[in-house]
Each structure stands twice: as C-alpha cells, then as structure tokens.
C-alpha positions in Angstrom: 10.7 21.5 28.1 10.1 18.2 26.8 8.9 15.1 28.9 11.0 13.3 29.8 11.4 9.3 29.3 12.1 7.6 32.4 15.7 5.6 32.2 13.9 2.7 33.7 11.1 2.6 30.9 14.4 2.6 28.5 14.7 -1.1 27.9 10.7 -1.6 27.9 10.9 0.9 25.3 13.4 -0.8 23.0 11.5 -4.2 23.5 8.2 -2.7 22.9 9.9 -1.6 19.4 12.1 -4.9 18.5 8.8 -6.6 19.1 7.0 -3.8 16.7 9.9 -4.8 13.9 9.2 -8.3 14.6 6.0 -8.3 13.6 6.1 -6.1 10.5 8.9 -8.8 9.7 6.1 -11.3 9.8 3.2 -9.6 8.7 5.2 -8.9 5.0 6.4 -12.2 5.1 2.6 -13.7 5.3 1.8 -11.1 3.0 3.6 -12.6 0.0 1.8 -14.8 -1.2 4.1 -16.5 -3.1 5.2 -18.3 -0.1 3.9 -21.1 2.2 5.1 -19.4 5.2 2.3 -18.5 7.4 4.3 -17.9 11.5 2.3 -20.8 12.3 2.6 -24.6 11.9 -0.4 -26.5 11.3 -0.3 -30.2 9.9 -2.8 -31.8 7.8 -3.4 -33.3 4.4 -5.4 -30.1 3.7 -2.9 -27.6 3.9 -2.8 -26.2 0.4 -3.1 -23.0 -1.4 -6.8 -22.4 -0.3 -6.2 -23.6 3.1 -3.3 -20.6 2.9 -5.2 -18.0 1.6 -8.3 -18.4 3.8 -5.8 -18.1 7.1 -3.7 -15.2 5.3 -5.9 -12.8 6.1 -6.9 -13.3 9.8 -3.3 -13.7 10.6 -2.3 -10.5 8.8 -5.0 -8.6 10.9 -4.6 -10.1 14.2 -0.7 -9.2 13.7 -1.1 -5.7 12.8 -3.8 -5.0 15.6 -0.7 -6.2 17.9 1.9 -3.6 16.0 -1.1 -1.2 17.2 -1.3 -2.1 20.3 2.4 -1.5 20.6 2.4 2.0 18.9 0.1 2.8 21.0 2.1 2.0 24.6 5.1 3.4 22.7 3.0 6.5 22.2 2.2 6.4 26.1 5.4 6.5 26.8 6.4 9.4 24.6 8.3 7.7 21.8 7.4 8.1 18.3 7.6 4.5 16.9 8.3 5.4 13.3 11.0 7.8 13.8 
C-alpha cells in the first residue's frame, strides 16, 4: 500500500505547489527578454537594457533554486510536483 499523505499536510501541500506555479510564472516572465519586467523594482537613472540583462540572470537562478527547494519538500511529502 501506498503512503499515505497526511490530511493535515493537505493545504501545505497545495501552497507549497501554488507557490512552485508562481515562480515558474516569474521565472518565464524574466526570461523574455523582450520585456522590462524583472519581479523586482529598482529606481535609478541607470536602469536600462544592460542594467537588465546583467540582473536577468541571477534572478532567474535564485528563482529556480527556490522552485527546487519546493520540489524537493513536495517530494518529502510524497507528492510528485509535476504530475
């Protein structure tokens, strides 16, 4: 038989993967380049396309090491994430 998913972990469970969706929202949405739109708000009479594609990066990977870390407790907890 199966493990079982507590009913109490239920609601941590569908958080855990709203907040997975959430961030694959923003990562693609940083990801086009084609935009200005970083998740962030920075002011300055700098911010321009280099300023933007020097922070791209960085924010891309510290976003997906979060969608990891989420995996991973949804993993834990016996739910596949991509399913």
């Amino acid at each position: 038989m199966p493990q079982l998913l507590p009913i109490s972990n239920l609601q941590h469970a569908i958080d855990l993967k709203h907040g997975r969706e959430q961030l694959l929202y923003e990562i693609e949405n940083i990801k086009n380049t084609e935009s200005s739109y970083l998740g962030v708000t920075f002011h300055g009479r700098y911010q321009d396309e280099k300023i933007l594609a020097i922070v791209r990066g960085p924010i891309i990977e510290k976003l997906q090491n979060e969608v990891w870390r989420i995996e991973e407790k949804l993993k834990q907890m016996g739910i596949d994430s991509h399913a």
